[in-house]
N, C-alpha and C positions, 0 to 999 in steps of 0.2 A: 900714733899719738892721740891721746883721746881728749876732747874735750868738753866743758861746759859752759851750757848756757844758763845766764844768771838774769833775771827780768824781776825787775822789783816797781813795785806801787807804793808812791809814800803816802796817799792816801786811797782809805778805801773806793775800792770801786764800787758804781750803781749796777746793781744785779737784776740782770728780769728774773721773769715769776720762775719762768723755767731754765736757769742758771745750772739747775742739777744734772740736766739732760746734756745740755749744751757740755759740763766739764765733761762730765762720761764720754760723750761723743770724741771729746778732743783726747783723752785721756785712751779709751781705744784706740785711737790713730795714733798714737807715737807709740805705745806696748809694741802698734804691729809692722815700724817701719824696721827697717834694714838700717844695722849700726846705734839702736837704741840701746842703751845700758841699763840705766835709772831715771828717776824722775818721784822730784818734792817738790811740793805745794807749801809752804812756811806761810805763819800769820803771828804778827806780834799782839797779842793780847790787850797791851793798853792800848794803843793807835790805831789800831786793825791794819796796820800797812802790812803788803803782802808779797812775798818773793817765789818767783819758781825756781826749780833751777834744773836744770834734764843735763845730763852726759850721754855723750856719743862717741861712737870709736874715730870717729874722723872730724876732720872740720867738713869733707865731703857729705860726708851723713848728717850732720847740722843743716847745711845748706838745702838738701833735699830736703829733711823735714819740715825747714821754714817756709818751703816751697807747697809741700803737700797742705801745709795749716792755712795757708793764705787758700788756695785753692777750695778750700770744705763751701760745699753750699751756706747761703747765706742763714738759711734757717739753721744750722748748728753751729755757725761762731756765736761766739760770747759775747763780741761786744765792746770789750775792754780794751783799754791798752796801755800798756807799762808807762811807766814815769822817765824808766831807761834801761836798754837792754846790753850787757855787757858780755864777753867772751870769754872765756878762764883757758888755758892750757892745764891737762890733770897731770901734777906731776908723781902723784902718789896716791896707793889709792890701801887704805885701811883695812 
């Protein structure tokens, strides 16, 4: 059963200078986990509030992932942190 993770920001967040490096960074490490599927970075235009949302083939592979992310040296986290982070079950997928 595959699932997603859904992290949204209702307001924008404060980004350092090097914010670029930092998504890249984070953005290679979930491409190169086991059980990654996909993954979107959404932004609403008028608010700039901002959602991510990654599918993974397990809730097992969620877990590792959010284990590996916590884990990244402190020079490549972001910084950020969601407003609130929710779990989806996929039951269909297009």
């Amino acid at each position: 059963m595959s699932v997603a993770r859904v992290a949204t920001w209702d307001e924008p967040p404060d980004l350092r200078d090097d914010d670029d490096r930092r998504a890249k960074s984070l953005y290679d490490l979930l491409q190169s986990l086991p059980g990654f599927i996909a993954g979107y970075y959404l932004r609403e235009p008028t608010t700039g509030s901002l959602m991510s949302v990654t599918v993974w083939e397990s809730e097992e592979a969620l877990e590792a992932a959010e284990h590996a992310v916590q884990e990244r040296p402190v020079s490549d986290q972001r910084g950020i942190r969601p407003s609130r982070i929710e779990r989806w079950v996929v039951d269909a997928s297009l």
